[in-house]
BAGU-569868 format. One record per residue: residue in three letters; z, y, x of N, C-alpha, C in turn. Coordinates in steps of 0.2 Angstrom, whole numbers, plus 5000, padded with zeros to 4 digits. Layout:
ALAZYXZYXZYX...
end
This chain:
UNK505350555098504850585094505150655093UNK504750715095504850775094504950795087UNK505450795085505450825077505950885076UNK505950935082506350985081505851055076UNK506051055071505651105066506251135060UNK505951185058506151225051506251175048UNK506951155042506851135039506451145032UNK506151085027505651065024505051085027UNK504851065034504251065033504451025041UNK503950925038503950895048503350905051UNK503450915057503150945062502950905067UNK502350875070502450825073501850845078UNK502150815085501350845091500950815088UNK500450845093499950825091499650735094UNK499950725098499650655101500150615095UNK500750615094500950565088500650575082UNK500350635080500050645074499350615076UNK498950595081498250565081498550505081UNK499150475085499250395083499150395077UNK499550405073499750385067499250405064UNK498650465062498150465059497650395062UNK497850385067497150325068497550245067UNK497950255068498650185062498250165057UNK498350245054498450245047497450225045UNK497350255047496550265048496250185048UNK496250155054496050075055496550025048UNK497150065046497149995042496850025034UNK496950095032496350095026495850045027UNK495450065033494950045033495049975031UNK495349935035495649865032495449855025UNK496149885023495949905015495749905010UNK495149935014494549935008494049905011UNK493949835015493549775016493849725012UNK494649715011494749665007494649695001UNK494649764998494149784992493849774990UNK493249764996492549754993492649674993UNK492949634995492949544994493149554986UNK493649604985493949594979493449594972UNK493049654975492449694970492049634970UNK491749604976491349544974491549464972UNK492249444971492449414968492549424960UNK492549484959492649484952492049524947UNK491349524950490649544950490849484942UNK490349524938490149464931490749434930UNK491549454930492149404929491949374923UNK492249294923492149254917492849204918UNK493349244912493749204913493949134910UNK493249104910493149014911493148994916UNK492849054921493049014929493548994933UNK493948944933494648964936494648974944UNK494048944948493848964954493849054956UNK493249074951493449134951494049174950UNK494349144945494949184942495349174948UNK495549114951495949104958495749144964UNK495049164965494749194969494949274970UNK494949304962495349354961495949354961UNK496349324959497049324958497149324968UNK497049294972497049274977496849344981UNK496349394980496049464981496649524980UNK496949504976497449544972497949534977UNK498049474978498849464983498549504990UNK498249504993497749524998497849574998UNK497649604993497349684995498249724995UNK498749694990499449714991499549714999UNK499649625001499649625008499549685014UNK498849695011498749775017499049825015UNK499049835010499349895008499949885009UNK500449845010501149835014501149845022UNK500549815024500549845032500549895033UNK500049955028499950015028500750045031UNK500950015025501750045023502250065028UNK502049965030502649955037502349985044UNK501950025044501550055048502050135051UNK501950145044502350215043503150205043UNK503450155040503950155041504150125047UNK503850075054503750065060503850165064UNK503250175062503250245066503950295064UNK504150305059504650335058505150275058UNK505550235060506150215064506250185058UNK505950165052506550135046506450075047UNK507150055047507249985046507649955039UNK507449925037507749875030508249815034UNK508849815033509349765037509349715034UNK509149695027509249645024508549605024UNK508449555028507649545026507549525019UNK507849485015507849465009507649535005UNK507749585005507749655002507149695007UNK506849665010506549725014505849755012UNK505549675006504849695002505149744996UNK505749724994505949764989506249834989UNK506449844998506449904999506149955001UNK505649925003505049965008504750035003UNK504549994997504050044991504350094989UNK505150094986505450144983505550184991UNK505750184997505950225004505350255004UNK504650235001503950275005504050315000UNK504350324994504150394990504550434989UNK505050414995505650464996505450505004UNK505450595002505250615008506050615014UNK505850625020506650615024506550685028UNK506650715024506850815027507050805037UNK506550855035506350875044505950815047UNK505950745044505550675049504950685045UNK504850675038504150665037504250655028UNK503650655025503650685018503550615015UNK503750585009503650555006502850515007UNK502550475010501950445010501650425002UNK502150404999501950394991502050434985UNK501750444983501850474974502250424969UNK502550454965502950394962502450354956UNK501650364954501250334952501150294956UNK500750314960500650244967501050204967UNK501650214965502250184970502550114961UNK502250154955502250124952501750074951UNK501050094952500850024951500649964957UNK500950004965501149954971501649894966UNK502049924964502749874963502449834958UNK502049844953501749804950501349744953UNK501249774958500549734962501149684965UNK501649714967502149664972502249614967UNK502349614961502749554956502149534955UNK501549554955500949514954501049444961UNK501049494968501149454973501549384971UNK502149414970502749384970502549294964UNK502349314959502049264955501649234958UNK501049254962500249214966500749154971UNK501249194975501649144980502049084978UNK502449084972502949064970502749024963UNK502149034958502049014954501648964955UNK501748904956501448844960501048804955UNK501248794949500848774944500748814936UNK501048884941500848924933499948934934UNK499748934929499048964928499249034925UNK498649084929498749154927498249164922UNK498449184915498049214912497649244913UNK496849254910496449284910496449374909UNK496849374903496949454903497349484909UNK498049434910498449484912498149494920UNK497649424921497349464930496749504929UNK496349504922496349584921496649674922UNK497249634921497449694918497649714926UNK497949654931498149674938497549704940UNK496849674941496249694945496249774942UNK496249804936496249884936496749914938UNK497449884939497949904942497849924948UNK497449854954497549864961496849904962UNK496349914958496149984958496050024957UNK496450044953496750124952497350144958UNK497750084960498050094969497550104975UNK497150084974496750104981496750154979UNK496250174975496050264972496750314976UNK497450284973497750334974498050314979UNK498050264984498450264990498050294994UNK497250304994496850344999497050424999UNK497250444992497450494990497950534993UNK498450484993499150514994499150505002UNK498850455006498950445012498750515017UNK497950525012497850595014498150675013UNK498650665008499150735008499850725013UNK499850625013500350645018500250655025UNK499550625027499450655034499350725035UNK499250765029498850845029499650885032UNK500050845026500750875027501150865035UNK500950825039501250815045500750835050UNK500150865049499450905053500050955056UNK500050955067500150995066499851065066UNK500351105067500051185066499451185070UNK498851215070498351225075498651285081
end
C-alpha cells in the first residue's frame, strides 16, 4: 500500500481509498438491516415476553457482531493483526481508537469505543450465560446503548473515511 505522506496526515490512492470506502460502505449497510430486525423486535417491548426479550437480547449480540466485521474489515485493510486469538475480541476495540501516524486515523472515538465495549460484554453474557435470564431493564438499558452505537459508528466511520479521502 502506498503510504509515503507528510507526517500526521494518511494518504491513500485513490483505488485503495474506493476499496475501503465500498468495504466499509456494504458492511454499514449490513449494519443497519440487522438494525431494522432489531428495531422491529423491540416495536411495543413488553418485558413479560421472554420470546421477545430473547429476540432482542439475540439483535443486540447481532448487531455487535457486525460492527466487529466492520472493525476487522479495517484492521484486515491496515495489516493489524492480534497474535493472541484469545485476546483478539479484546483487542481489536481499544487498537480502532488509536490513530497509526502516517497509515490511518483512529476509526473510532473513544465514546463509540465505549459503548462498543459494553456491547461486547453484553455479547460475551448472550454467549456464555446458558441459563442466566437477562433482565428486563438491563436489556434495556443495552437496546439504547447499541443505538446510540450505530448513531455514532455511522459518524465516526465517515470522518474516518473523510480523513483518508485522498487529495483531489
Amino acid at each position: 500500500m502506498g503510504f509515503a505522506q507528510p507526517p500526521g496526515r494518511c494518504i491513500v490512492d485513490a483505488q485503495e481509498f474506493l476499496v475501503l470506502k465500498t468495504d466499509l460502505g456494504e458492511q454499514l449497510a449490513l449494519i443497519d438491516v440487522v438494525y431494522e430486525r432489531l428495531e422491529d423486535r423491540a416495536q411495543d417491548f413488553n418485558a413479560g415476553c421472554t420470546i421477545q426479550m430473547e429476540s432482542v437480547a439475540y439483535q443486540i449480540h447481532s448487531s455487535y457482531n457486525a460492527i466487529k466485521g466492520l472493525l476487522r474489515l479495517v484492521a484486515a485493510h491496515f495489516e493489524y493483526q492480534v497474535g493472541d486469538a484469545a485476546r483478539w475480541h479484546s483487542g481489536l476495540l481499544p487498537r480502532m481508537t488509536q490513530p497509526v501516524p502516517g497509515v490511518r486515523p483512529a476509526p473510532l472515538t473513544k465514546e463509540t469505543y465505549l459503548l462498543l465495549d459494553g456491547l461486547r460484554g453484553f455479547r460475551h453474557l448472550f454467549l456464555h450465560g446458558y441459563a442466566v435470564a437477562v433482565e428486563p431493564a438491563l436489556l434495556q438499558f443495552y437496546l439504547e446503548r447499541a443505538r446510540r452505537a450505530q448513531k455514532l459508528l455511522h459518524r465516526d466511520i465517515s470522518d474516518f473515511l473523510e480523513q483518508l479521502r485522498p487529495a483531489q
